[in-house]
C-alpha positions, 0 to 999 in steps of 0.5 A, spaced: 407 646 770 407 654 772 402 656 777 400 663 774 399 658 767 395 653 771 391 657 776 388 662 770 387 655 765 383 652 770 380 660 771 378 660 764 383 667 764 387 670 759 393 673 759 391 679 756 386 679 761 391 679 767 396 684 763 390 689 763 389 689 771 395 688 772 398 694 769 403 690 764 405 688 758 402 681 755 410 680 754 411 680 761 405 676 764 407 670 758 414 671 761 412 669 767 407 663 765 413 661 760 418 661 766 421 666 762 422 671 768 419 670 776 414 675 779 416 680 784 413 677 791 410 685 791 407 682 783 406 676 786 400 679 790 398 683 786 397 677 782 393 673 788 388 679 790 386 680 782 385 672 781 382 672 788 386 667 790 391 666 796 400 667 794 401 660 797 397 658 791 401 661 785 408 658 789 411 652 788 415 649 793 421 645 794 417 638 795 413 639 789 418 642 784 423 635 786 416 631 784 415 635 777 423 631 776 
C-alpha cells in the first residue's frame, strides 16, 4: 500500500484536505496515493512537516517493497 494513502487513513485526513495545505491540485496528491506520479523528495517533506510526521515514514524501503510481492 501507498504510505501517503495509508498514513492519512490511519489520520483520518482527506486528500482534498492535504492538496489545500500543500498547494496542489487534489489530482496531483490522488496521483501520488494511486502511485500515479512520486512526490519530489522537497514535496515529500513538505508532506511530513504538514502530517507531523518524520520523511522516513512516508518511504518505502526495499525490504518492504519485496515483502509486498
Amino acid at each position: 500500500m501507498n504510505k501517503i494513502k495509508q498514513i492519512l487513513e490511519e489520520k483520518g485526513i482527506k486528500q482534498v484536505w492535504l492538496a489545500d495545505k500543500l498547494g496542489k491540485s487534489f489530482n496531483t496528491i490522488n496521483g501520488y496515493a494511486q502511485n500515479r506520479t512520486q512526490p519530489s523528495l522537497e514535496v515529500l517533506f513538505e508532506i511530513a512537516k504538514i502530517l507531523n510526521i518524520n520523511v522516513q515514514d512516508l518511504i518505502v524501503s526495499n525490504t518492504e517493497r519485496e515483502h509486498e510481492r
